[in-house]
C-alpha positions in Angstrom: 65.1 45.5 85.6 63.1 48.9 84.2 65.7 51.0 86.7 68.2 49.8 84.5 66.6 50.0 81.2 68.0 53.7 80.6 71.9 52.5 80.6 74.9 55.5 79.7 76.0 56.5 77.1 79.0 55.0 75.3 81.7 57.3 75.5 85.5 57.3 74.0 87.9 58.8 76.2 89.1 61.1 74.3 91.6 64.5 75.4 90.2 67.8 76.1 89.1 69.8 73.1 88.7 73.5 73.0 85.5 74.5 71.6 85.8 76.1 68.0 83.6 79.0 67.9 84.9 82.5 66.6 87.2 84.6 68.3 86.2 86.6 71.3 88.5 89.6 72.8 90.0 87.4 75.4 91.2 90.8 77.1 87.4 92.1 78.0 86.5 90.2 81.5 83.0 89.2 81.1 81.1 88.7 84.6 81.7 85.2 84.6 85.0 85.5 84.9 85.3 88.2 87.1 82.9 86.0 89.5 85.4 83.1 89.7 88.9 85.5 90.2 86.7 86.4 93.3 86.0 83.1 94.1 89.6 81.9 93.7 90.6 84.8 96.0 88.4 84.3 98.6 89.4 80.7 98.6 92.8 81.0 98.3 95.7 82.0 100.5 98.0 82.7 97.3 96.2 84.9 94.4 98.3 83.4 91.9 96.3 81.6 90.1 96.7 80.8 86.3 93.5 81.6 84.0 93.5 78.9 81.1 92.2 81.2 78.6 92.1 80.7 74.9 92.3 82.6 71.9 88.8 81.6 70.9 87.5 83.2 74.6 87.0 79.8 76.0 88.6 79.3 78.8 88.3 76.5 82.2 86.6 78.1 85.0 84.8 76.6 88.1 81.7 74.9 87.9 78.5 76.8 88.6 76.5 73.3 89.1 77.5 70.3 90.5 75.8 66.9 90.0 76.3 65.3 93.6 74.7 62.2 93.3 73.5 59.9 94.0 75.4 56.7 93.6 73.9 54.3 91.1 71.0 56.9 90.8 71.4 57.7 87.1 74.1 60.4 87.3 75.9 59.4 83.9 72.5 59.8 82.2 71.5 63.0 83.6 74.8 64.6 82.7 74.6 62.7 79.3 71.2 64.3 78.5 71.8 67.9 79.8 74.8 67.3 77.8 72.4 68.4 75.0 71.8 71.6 75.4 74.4 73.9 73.7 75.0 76.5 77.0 76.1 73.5 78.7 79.4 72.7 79.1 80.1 69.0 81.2 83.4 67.5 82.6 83.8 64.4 81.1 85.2 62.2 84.3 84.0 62.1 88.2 86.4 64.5 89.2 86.1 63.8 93.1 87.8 66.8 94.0 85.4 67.6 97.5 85.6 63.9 98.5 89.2 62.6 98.3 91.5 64.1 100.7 94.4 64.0 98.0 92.5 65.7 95.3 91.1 68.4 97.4 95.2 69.2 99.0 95.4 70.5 95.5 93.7 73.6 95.7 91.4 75.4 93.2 93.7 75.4 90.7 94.0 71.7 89.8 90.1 71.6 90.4 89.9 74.3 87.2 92.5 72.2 85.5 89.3 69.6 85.4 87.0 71.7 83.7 86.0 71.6 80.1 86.7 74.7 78.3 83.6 76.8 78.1 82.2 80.0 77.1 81.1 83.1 79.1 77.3 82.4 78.4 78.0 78.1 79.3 77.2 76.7 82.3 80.2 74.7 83.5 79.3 70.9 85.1 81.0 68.5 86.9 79.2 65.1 88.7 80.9 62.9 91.3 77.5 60.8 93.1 80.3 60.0 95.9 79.7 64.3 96.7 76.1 63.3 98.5 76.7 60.9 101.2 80.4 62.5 102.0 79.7 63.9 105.4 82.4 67.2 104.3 81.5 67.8 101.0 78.7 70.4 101.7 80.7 72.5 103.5 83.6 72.5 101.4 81.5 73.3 97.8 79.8 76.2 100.2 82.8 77.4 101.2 83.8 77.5 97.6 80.4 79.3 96.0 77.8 80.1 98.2 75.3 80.1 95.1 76.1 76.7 93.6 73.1 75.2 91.8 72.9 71.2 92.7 71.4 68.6 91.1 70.5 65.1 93.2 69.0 62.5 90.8 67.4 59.6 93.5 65.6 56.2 92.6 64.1 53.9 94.9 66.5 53.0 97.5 65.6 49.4 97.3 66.6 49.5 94.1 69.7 51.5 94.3 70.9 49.1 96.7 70.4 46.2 94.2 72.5 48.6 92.1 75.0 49.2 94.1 75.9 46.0 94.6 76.0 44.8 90.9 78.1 47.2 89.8 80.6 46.0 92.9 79.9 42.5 92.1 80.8 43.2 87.9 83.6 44.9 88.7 85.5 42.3 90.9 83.9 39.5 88.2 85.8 41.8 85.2 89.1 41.1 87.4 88.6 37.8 87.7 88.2 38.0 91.4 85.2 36.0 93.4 82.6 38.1 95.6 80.1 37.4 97.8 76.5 36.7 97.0 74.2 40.3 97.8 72.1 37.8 100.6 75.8 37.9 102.2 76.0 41.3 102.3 71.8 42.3 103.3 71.5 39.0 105.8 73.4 39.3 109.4 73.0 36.8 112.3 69.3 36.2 110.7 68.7 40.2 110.2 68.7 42.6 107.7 72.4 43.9 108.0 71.7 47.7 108.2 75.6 48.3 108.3 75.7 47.4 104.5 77.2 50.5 103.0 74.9 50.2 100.3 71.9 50.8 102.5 73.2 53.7 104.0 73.2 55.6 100.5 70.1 54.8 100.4 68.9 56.4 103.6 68.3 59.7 101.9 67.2 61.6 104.2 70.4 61.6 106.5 72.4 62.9 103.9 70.2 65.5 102.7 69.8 67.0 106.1 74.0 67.8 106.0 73.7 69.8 102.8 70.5 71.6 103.8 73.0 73.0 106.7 74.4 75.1 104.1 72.0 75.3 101.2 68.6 75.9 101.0 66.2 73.6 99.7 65.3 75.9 96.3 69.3 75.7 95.6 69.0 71.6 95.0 67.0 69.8 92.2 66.2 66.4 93.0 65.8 64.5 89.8 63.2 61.6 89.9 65.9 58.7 88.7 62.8 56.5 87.8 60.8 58.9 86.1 63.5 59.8 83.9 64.7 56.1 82.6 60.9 55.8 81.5 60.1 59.2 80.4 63.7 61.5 80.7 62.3 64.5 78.6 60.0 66.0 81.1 62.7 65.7 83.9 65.4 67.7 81.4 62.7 69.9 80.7 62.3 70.6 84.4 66.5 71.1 85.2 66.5 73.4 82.2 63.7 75.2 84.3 66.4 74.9 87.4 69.0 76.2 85.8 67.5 78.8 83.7 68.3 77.5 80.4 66.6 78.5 77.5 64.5 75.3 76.4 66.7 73.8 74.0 66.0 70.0 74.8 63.2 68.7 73.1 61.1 65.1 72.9 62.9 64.5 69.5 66.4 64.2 71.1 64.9 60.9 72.8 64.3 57.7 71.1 63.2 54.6 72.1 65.5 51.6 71.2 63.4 48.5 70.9 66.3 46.4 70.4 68.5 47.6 73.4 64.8 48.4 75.6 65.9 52.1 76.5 65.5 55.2 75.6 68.8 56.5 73.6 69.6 60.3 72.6 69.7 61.9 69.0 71.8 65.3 68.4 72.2 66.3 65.5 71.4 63.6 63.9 73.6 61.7 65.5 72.2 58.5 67.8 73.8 57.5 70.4 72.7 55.1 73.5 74.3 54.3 76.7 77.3 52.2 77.8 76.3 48.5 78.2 77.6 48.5 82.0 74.8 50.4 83.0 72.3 47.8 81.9 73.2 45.2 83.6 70.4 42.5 85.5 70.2 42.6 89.2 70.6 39.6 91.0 67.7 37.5 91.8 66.6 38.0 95.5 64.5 36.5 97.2 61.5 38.0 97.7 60.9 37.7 101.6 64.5 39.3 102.1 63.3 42.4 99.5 60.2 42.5 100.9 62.1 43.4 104.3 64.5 45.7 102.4 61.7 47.9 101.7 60.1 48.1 104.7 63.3 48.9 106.2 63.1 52.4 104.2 59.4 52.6 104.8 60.2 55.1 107.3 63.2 56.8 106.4 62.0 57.6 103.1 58.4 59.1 105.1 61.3 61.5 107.1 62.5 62.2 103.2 59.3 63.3 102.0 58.9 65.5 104.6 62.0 66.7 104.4 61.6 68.4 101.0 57.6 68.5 101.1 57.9 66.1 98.0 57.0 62.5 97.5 58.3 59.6 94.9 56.6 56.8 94.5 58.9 54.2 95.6 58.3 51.3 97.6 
């Protein structure tokens, strides 16, 4: 399907490497890190936090952006992409720190301990999709920074659902374990089953109005999830806008793979196209039972639009 077409890219885990740029007087505070000892302080009930600073003047801080969804919306791409651009600076896992209760009983501290190292001038980055429909998140990451810059990448919730459950459906089939067909799962007693988790995801507009109880709207990117697996440099060019990054992405850092039938990213000369889970074929549905999917979110995604005074052009 063309909402899978983009795909992630292949990555090797690989441990934490510092950045190897020259030395910088690791005793001067710059702003940045003044900004989080504040941060910390106001966050913490013990001010004994340990600064990972290096040598070089790199050093793990908290993130100033957070990609918090959503799920199956094309957050391994967009991270991928803005990946690019040399003042960013991107933790390599989903760290879900805001979402799971035993990560977040950790503090700030292990949180930092997450972080890539990064310079003064970088924009540290971290992306869990789980962040956007967690009914606590919002509060915690405002309760954290006040000024966080989020990004939301969305698709068309018909199609994330369709997502959602292949990727549930591959994994239990990579373990060799059975699962149910996705008409179990979107059929109940003859109805659409609107307690499918997957649909709820989709129902955008709920979870937007939780974090627009702490943000404003001009503090949260949305990300057009189609738009970018059929033309992604326009919507970089636009989050570089967001963040107010110097425009260091260009057309030229996106290719077109005819073989693979996605666009793949060049830096540097060096090509590289995403992991082959994320291209993977929805199921076949019929088309009665999608046809009733999507005029399920007719509605809720109306109440979206409003919502942010934007429109997509989704089903």
């Amino acid at each position: 399907m063309a909402a899978f077409l983009l795909g992630a890219v292949l990555l090797i885990a690989q441990p934490q490497i510092v950045p190897s740029r020259p030395a910088i007087n690791s005793n001067a505070e710059t702003s940045s890190q003044s900004v989080q000892r504040e941060l910390l302080k106001k966050t913490s009930q013990k001010n004994d936090f340990k600064e990972n600073i290096h040598s070089n003047g790199s050093c793990q801080q908290l993130p100033q952006t957070i990609i918090i969804g959503v799920r199956k919306g094309g957050t391994r791409a967009l991270l991928e992409m803005l990946s690019l651009h040399p003042d960013i600076a991107a933790a390599e896992s989903e760290v879900h720190f805001f979402d799971w209760e035993d990560h977040y009983r950790n503090g700030l501290q292990w949180y930092i301990n997450q972080m890539p190292f990064s310079y003064p001038h970088q924009i540290t980055v971290e992306k869990t999709p789980a962040y956007f429909t967690s009914p606590k998140v919002p509060e915690r990451v405002y309760n954290m920074n006040q000024s966080m810059r989020l990004l939301l990448i969305l698709r068309d919730p018909s199609e994330r659902v369709l997502s959602d459950y292949t990727q549930v459906f591959y994994n239990h089939m990579q373990k060799h374990k059975p699962y149910p067909s996705i008409e179990q799962f979107l059929i109940k007693n003859g109805e659409l089953n609107v307690d499918y988790r997957a649909i709820n995801r989709s129902l955008y507009y709920i979870h937007m109005q939780n974090w627009l109880k702490y943000f404003p709207l001009d503090h949260i990117h949305i990300v057009d999830g189609d738009k970018l697996i059929k033309d992604p440099f326009p919507e970089i060019e636009k989050v570089e806008r967001f963040l107010k990054l110097s425009p260091q992405i260009n057309a030229s850092n996106f290719y077109f793979n005819k073989t693979k039938g996605f666009y793949c990213l060049r830096d540097s000369g060096r090509e590289r196209c995403l992991h082959e889970s994320k291209g993977r074929a929805h199921p076949q549905v019929d088309t009665r039972l999608l046809e009733k999917l999507q005029e399920y979110f007719h509605e809720p995604n109306k109440k979206f639009f409003e919502l942010v005074g934007r429109t997509f052009d989704w089903h």
